[in-house]
PDB file of N, CA, C and O in Angstrom:
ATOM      1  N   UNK A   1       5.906  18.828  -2.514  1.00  0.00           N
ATOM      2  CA  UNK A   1       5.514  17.942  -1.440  1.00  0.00           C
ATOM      3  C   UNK A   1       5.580  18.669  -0.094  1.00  0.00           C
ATOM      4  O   UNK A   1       5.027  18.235   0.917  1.00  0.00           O
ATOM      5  N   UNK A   2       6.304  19.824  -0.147  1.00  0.00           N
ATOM      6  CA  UNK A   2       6.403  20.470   1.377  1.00  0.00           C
ATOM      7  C   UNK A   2       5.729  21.094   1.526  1.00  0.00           C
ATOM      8  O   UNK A   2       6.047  21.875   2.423  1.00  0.00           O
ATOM      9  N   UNK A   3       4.069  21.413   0.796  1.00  0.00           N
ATOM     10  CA  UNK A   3       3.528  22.517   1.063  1.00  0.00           C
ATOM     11  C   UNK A   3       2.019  21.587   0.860  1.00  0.00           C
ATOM     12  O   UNK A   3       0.932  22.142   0.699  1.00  0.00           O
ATOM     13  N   UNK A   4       2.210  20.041   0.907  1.00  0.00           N
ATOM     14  CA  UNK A   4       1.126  18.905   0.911  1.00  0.00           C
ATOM     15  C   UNK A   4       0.028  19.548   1.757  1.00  0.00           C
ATOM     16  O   UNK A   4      -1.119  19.752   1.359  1.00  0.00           O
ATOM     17  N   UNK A   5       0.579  19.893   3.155  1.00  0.00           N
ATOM     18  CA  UNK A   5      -0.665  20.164   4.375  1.00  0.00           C
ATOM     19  C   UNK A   5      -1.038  21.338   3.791  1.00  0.00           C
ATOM     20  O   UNK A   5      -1.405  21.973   4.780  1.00  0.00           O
ATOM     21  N   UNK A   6      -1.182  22.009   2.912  1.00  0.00           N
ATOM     22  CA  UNK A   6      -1.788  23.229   2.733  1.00  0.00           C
ATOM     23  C   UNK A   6      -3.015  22.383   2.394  1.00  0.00           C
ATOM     24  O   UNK A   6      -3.997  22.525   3.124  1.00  0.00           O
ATOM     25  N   UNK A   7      -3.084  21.465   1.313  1.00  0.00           N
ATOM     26  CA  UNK A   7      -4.065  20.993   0.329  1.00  0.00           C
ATOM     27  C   UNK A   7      -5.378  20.271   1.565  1.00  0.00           C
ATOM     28  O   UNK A   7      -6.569  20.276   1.251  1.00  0.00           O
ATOM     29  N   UNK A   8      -5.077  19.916   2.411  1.00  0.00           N
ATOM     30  CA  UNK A   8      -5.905  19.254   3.470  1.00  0.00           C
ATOM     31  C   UNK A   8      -6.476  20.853   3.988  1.00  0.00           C
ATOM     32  O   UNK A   8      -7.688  20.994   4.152  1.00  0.00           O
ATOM     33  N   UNK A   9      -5.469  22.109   4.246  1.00  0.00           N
ATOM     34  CA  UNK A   9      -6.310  22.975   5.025  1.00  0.00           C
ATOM     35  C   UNK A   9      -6.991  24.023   4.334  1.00  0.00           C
ATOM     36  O   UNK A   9      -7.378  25.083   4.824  1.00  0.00           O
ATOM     37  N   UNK A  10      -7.143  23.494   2.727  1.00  0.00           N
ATOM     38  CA  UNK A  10      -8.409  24.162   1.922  1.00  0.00           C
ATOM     39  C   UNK A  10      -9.766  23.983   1.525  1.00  0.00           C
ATOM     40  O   UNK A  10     -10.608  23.247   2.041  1.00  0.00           O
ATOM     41  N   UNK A  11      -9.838  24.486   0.878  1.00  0.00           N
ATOM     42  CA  UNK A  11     -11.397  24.097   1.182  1.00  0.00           C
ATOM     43  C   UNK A  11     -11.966  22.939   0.813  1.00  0.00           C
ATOM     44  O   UNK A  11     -11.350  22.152   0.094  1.00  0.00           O
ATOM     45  N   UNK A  12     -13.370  22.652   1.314  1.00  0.00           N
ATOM     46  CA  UNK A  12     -13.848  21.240   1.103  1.00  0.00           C
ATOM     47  C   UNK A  12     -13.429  20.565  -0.414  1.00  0.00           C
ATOM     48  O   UNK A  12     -12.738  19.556  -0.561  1.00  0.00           O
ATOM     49  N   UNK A  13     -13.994  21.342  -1.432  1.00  0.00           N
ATOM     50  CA  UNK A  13     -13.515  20.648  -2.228  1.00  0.00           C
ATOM     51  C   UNK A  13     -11.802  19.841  -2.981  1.00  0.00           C
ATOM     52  O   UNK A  13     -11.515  18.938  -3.766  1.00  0.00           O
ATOM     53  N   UNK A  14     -11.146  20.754  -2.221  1.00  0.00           N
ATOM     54  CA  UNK A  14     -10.014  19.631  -2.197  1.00  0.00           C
ATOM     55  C   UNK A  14      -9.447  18.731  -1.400  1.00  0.00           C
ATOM     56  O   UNK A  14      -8.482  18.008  -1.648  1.00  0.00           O
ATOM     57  N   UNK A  15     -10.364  18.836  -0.011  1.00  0.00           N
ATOM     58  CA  UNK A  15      -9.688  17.555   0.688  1.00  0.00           C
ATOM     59  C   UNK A  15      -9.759  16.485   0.831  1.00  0.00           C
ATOM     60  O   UNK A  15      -9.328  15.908   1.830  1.00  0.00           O
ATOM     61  N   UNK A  16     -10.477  15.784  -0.395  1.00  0.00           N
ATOM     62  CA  UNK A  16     -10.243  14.252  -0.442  1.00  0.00           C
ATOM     63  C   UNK A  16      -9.101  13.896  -1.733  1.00  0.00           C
ATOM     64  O   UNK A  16      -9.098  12.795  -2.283  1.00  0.00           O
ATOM     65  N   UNK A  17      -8.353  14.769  -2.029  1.00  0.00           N
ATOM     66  CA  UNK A  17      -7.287  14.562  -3.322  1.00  0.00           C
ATOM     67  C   UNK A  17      -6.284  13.924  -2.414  1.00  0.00           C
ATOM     68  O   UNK A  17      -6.449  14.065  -1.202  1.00  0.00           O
ATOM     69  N   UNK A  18      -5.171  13.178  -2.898  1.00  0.00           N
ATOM     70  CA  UNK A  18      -4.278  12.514  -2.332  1.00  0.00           C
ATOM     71  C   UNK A  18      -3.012  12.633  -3.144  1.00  0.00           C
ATOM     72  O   UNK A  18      -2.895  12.336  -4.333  1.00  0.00           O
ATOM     73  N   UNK A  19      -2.256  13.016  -2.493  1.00  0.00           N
ATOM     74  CA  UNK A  19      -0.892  13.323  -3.967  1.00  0.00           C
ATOM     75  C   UNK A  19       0.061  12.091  -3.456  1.00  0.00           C
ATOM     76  O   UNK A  19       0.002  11.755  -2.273  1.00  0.00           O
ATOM     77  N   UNK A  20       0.885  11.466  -4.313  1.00  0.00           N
ATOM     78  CA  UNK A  20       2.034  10.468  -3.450  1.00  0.00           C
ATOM     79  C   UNK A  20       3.397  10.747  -4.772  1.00  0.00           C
ATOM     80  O   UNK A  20       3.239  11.400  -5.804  1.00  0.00           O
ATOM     81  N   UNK A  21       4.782   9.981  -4.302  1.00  0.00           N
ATOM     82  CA  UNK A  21       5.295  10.292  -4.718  1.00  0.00           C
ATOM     83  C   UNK A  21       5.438   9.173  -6.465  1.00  0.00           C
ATOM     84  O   UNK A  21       5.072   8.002  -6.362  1.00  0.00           O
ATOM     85  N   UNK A  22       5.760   9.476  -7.341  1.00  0.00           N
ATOM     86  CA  UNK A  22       5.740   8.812  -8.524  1.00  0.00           C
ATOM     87  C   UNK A  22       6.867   7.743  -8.074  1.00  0.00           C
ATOM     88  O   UNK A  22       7.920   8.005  -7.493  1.00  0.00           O
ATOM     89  N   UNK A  23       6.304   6.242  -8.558  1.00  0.00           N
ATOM     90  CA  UNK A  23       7.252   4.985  -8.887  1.00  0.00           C
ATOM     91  C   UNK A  23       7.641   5.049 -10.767  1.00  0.00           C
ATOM     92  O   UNK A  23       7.012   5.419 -11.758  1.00  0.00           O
ATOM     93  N   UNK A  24       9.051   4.452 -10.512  1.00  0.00           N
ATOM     94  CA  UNK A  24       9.434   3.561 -11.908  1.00  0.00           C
ATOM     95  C   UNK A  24       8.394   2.765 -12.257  1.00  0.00           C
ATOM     96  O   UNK A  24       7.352   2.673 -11.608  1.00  0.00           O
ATOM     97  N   UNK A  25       8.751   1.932 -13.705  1.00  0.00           N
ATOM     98  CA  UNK A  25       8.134   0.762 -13.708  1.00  0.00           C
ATOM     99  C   UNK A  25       8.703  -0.221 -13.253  1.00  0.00           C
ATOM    100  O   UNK A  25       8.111  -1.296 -13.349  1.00  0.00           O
ATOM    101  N   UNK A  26       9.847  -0.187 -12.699  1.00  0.00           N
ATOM    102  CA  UNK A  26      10.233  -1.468 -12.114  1.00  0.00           C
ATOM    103  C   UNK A  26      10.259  -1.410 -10.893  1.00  0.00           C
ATOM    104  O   UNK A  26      10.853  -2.336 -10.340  1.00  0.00           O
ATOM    105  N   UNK A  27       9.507  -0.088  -9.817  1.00  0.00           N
ATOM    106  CA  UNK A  27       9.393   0.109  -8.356  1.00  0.00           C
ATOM    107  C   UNK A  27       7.930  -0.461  -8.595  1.00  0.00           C
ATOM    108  O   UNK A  27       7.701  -1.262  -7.689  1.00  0.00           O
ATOM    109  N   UNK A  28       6.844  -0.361  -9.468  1.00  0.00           N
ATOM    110  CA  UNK A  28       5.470  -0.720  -9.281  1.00  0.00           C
ATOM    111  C   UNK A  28       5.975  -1.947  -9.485  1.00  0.00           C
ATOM    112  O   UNK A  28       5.917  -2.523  -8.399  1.00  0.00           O
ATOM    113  N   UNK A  29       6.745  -3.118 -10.831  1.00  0.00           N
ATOM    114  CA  UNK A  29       6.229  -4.073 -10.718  1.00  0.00           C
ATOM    115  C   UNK A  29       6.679  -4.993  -9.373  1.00  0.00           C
ATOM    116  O   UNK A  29       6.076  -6.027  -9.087  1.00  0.00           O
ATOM    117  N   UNK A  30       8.094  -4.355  -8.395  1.00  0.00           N
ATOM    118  CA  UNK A  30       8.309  -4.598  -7.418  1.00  0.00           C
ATOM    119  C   UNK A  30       7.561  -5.525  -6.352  1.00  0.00           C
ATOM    120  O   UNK A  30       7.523  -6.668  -5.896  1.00  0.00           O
ATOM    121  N   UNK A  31       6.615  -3.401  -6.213  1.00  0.00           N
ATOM    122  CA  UNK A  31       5.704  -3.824  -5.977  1.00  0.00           C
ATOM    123  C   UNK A  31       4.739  -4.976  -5.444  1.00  0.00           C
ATOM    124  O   UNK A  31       4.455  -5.337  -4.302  1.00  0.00           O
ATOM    125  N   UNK A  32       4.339  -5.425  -6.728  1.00  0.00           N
ATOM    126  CA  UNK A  32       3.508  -6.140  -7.511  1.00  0.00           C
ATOM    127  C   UNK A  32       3.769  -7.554  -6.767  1.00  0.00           C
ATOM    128  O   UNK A  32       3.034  -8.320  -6.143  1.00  0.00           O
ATOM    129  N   UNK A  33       5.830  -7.562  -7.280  1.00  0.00           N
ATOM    130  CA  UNK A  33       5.893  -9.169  -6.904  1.00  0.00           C
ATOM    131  C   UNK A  33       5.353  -9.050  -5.564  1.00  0.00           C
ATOM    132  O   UNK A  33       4.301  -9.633  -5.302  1.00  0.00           O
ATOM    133  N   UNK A  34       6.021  -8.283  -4.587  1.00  0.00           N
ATOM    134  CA  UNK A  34       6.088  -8.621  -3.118  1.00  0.00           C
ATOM    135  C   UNK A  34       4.982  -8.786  -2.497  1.00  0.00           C
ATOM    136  O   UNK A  34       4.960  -9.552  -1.534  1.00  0.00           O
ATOM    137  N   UNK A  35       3.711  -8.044  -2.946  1.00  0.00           N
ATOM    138  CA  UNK A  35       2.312  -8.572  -2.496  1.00  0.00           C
ATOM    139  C   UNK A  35       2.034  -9.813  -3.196  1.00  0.00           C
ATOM    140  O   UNK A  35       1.665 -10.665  -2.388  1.00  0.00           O
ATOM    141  N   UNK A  36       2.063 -10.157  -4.156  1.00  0.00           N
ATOM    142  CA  UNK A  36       1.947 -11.978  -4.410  1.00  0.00           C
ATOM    143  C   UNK A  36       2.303 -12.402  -3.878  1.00  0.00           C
ATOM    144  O   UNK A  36       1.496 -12.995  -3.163  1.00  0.00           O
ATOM    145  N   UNK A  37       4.084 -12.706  -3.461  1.00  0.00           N
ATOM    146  CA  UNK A  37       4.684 -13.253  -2.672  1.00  0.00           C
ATOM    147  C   UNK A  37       4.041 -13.750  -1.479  1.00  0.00           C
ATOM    148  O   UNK A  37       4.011 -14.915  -1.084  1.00  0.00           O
ATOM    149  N   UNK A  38       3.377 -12.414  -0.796  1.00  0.00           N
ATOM    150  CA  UNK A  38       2.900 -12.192   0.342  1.00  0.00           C
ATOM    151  C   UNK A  38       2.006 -12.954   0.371  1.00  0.00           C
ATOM    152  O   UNK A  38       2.151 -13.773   1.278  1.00  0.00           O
ATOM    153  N   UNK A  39       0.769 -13.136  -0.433  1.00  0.00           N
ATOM    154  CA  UNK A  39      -0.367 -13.832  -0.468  1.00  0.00           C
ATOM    155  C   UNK A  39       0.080 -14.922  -0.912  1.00  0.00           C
ATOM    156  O   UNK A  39      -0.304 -15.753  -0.088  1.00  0.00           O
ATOM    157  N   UNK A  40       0.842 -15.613  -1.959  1.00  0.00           N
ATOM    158  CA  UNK A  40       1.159 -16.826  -1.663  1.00  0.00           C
ATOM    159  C   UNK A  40       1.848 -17.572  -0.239  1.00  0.00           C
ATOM    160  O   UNK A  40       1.643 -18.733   0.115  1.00  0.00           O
ATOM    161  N   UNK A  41       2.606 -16.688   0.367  1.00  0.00           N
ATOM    162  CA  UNK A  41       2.640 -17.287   1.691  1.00  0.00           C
ATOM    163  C   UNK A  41       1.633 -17.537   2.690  1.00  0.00           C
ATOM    164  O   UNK A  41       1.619 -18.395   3.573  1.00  0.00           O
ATOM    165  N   UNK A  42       0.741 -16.587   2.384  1.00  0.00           N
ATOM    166  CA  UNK A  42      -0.296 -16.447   3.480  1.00  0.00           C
ATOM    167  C   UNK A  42      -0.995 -18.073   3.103  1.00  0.00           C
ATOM    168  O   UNK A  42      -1.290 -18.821   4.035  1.00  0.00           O
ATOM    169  N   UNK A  43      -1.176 -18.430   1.869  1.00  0.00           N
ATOM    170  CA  UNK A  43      -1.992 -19.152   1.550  1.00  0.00           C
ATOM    171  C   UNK A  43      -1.359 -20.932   2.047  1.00  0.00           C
ATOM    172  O   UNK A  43      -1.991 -21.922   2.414  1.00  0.00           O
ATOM    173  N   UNK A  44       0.003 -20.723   1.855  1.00  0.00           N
ATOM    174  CA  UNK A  44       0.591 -21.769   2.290  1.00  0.00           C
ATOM    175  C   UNK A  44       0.847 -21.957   3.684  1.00  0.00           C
ATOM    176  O   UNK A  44       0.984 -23.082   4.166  1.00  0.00           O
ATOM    177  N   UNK A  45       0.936 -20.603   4.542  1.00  0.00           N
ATOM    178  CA  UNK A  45       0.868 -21.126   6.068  1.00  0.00           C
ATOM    179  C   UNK A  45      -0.599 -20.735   7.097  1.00  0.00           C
ATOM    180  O   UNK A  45      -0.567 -20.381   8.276  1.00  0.00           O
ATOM    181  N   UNK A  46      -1.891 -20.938   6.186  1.00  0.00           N
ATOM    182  CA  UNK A  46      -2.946 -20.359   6.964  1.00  0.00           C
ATOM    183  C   UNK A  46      -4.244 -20.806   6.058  1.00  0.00           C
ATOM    184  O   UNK A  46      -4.301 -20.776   4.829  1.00  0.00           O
ATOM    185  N   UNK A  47      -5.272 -21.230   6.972  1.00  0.00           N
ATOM    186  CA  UNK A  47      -6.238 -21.109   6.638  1.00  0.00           C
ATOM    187  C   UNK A  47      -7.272 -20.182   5.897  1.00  0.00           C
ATOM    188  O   UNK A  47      -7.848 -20.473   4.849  1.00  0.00           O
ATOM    189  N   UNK A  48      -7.399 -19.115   6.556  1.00  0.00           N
ATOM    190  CA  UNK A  48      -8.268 -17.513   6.095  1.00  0.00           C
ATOM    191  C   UNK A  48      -7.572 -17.619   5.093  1.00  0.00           C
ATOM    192  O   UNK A  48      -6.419 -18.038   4.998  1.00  0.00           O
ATOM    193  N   UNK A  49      -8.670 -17.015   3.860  1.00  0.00           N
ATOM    194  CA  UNK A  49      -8.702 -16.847   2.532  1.00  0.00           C
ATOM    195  C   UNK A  49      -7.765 -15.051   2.262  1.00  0.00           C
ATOM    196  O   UNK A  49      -7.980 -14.041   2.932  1.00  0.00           O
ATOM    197  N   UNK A  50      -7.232 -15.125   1.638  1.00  0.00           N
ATOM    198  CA  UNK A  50      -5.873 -14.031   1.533  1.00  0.00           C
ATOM    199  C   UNK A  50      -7.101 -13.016   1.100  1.00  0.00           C
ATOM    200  O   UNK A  50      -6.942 -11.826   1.371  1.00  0.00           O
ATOM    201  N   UNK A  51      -8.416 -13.457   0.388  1.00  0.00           N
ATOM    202  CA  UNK A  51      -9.559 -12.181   0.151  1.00  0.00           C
ATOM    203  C   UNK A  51     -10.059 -11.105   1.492  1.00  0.00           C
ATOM    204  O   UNK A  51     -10.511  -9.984   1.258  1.00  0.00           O
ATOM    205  N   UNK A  52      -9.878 -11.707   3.054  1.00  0.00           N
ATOM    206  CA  UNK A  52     -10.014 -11.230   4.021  1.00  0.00           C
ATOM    207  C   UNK A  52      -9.287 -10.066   4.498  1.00  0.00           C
ATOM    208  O   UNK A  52      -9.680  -9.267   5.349  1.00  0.00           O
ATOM    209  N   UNK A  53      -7.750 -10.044   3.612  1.00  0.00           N
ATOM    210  CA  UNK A  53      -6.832  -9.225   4.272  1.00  0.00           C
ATOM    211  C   UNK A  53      -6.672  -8.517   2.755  1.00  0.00           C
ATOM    212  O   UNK A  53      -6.932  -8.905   1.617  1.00  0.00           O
ATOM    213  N   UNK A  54      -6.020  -7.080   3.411  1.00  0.00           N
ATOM    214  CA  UNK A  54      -5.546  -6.391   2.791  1.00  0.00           C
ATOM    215  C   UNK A  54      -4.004  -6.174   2.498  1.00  0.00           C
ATOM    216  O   UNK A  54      -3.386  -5.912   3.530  1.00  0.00           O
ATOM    217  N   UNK A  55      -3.119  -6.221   1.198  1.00  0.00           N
ATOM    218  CA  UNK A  55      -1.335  -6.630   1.839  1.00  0.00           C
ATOM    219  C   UNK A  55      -0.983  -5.180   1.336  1.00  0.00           C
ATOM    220  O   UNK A  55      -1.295  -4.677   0.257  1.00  0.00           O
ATOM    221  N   UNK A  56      -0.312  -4.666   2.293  1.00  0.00           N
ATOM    222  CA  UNK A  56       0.478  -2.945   1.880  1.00  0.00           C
ATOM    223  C   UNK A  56       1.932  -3.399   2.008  1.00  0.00           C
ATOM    224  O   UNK A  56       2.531  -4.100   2.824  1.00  0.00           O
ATOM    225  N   UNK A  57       2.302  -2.691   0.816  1.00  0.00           N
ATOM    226  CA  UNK A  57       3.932  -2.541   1.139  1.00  0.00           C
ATOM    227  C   UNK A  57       4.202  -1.250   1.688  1.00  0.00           C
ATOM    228  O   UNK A  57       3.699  -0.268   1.140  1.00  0.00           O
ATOM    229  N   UNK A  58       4.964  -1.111   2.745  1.00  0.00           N
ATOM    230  CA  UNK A  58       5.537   0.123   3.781  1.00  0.00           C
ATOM    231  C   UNK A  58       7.147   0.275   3.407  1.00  0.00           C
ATOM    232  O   UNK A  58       7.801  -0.298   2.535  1.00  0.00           O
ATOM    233  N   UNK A  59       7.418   0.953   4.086  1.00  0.00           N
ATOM    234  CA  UNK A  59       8.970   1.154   3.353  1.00  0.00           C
ATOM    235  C   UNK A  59       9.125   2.127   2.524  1.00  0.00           C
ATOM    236  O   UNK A  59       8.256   2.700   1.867  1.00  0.00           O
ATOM    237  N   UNK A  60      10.578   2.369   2.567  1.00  0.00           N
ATOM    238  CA  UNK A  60      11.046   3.376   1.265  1.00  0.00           C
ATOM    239  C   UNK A  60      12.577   2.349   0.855  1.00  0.00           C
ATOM    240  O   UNK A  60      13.049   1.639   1.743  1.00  0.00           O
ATOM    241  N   UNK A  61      13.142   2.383  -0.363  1.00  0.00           N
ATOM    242  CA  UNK A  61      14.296   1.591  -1.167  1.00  0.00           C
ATOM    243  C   UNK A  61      14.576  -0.119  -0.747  1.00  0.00           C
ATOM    244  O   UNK A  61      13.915  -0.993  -1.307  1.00  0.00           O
ATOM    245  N   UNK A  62      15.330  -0.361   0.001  1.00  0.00           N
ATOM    246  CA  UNK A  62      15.422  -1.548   0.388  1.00  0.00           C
ATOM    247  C   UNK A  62      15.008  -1.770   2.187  1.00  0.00           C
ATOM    248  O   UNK A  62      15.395  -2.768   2.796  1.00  0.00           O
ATOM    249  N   UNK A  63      14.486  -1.075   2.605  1.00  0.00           N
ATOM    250  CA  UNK A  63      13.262  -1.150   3.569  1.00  0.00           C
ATOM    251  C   UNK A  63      12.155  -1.619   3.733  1.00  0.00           C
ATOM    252  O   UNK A  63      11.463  -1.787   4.737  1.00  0.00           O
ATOM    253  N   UNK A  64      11.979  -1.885   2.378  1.00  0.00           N
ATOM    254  CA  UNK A  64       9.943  -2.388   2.312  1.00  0.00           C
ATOM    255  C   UNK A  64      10.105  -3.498   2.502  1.00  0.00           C
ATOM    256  O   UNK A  64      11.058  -4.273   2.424  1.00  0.00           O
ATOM    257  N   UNK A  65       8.266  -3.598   2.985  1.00  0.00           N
ATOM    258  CA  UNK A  65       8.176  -4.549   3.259  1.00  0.00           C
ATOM    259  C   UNK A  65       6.468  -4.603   3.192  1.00  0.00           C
ATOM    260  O   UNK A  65       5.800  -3.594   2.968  1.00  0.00           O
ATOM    261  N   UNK A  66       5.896  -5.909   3.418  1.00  0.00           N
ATOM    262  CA  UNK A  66       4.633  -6.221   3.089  1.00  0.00           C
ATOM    263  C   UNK A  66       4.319  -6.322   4.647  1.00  0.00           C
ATOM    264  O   UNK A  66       5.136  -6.782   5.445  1.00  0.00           O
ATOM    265  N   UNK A  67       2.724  -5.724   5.104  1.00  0.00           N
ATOM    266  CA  UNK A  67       1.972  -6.034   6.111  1.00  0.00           C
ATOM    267  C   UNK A  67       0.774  -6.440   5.549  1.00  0.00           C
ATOM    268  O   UNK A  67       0.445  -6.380   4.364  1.00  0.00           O
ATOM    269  N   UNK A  68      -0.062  -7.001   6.819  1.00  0.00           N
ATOM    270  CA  UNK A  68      -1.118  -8.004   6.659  1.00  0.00           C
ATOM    271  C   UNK A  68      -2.315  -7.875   7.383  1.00  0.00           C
ATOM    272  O   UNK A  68      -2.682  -8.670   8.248  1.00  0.00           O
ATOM    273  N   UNK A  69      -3.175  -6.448   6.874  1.00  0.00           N
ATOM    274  CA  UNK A  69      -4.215  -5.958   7.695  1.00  0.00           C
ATOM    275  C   UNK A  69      -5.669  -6.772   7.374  1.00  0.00           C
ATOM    276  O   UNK A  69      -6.089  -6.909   6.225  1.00  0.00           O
ATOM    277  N   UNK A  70      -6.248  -7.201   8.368  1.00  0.00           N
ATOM    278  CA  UNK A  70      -7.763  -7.516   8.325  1.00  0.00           C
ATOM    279  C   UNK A  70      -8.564  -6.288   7.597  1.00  0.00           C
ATOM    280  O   UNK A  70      -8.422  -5.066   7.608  1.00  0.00           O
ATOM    281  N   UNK A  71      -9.488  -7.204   6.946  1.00  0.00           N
ATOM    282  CA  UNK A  71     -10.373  -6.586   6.374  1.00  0.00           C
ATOM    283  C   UNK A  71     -11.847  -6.568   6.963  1.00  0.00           C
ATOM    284  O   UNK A  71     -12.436  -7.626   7.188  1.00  0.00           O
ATOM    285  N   UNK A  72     -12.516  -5.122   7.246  1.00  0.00           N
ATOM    286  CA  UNK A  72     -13.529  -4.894   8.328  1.00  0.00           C
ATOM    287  C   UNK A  72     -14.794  -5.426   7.372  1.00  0.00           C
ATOM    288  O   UNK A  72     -14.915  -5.283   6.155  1.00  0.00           O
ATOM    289  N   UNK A  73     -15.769  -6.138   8.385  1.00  0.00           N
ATOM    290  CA  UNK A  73     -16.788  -6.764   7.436  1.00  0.00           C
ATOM    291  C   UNK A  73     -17.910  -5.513   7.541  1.00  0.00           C
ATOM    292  O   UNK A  73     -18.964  -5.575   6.908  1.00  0.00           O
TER     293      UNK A  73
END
């Protein structure tokens, strides 16, 4: 992972690869819940259809957390 920025400063053909770090299966289904969660709230305190937005979890261990980006038409 410490030598990631090399892969961006080679040549064209590798700079759309994306490396990240590997989850458990119980960090994906995490995951998983906390964006439902997310969209079931959205749905219970808001009009706009939860299809408009995009939900990311940010964070690392017990830090994360879900944000709530618009989606560009």
């Amino acid at each position: 992972m410490s030598n990631l920025r090399k892969l961006k400063q080679s040549v064209d053909k590798f700079r759309s690869i994306g490396i990240a770090h590997d989850l458990t299966a119980k960090e994906r289904q995490d995951i998983k819940n906390m964006v439902e969660e997310a969209k079931c709230e959205h749905v219970a305190n808001n009009a706009d259809e939860p299809e408009n937005y995009r939900f990311l979890v940010v964070g690392t261990g017990t830090r994360r957390r879900v944000i709530k980006i618009r989606k560009s038409n």
